[in-house]
C-alpha positions in Angstrom: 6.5 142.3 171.6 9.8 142.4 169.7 9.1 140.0 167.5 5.3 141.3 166.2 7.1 144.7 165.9 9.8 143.5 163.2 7.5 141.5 161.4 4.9 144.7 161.5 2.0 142.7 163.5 0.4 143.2 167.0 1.4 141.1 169.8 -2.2 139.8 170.3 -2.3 138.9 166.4 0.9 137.1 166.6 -0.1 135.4 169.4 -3.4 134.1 168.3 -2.0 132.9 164.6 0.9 131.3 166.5 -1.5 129.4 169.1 -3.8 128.6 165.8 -0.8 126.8 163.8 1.2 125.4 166.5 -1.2 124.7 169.2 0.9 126.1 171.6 1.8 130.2 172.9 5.2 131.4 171.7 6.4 131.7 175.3 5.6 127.8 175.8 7.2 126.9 172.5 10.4 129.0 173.0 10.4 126.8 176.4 10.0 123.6 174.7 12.8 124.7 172.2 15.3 125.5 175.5 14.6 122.2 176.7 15.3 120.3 173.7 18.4 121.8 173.6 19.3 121.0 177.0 18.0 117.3 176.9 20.9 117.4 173.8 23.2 118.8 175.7 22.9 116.8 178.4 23.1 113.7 176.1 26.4 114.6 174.9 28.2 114.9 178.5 30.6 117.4 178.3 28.4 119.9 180.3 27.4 119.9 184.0 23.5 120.3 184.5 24.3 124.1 186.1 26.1 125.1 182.8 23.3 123.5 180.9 20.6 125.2 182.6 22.5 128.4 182.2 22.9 128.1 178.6 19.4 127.8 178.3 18.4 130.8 180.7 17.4 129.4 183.2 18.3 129.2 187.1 19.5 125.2 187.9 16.7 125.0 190.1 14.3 126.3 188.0 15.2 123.9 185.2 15.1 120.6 186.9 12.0 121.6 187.7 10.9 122.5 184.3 12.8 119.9 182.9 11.0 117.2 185.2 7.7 118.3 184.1 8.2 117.7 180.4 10.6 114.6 180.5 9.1 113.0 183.8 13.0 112.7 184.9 15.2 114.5 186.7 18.3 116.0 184.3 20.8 113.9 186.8 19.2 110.6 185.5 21.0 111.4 182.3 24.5 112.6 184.0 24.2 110.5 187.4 25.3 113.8 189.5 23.2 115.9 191.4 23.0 120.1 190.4 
């Protein structure tokens, strides 16, 4: 809603232009974006998967989930700990 107000749009017209270019709703492309940057972060090591999931907004539980569904891996595969 934010967004389509400071560009001057409706919500529903942003929504259906987005979907038309991208193929995908904002709110699963703003995911997808999180989860990049987490499967980055994760790469790198420095961070546990509970500060990683955090910095992404999300719950730990709630992102190993998430994150298992796009990846088709658990984020521990990548860190060898457990949340």
């Amino acid at each position: 809603d934010e967004l389509a107000r400071q560009i001057g749009m409706s919500t529903s017209r942003l929504t259906a232009g987005f979907r038309r270019l991208f193929a995908m709703s904002v709110v699963t492309f703003i995911q997808e974006q999180r989860l990049a940057h987490a499967l980055a972060e994760l790469r790198e090591g420095r961070s546990s998967i509970a500060q990683v999931a955090f910095k992404v907004g999300y719950s730990p539980a709630y992102f190993s989930t998430l994150f298992r569904r796009k990846f088709g891996y658990q984020p521990s595969a990548l860190t060898g700990k457990q949340r």
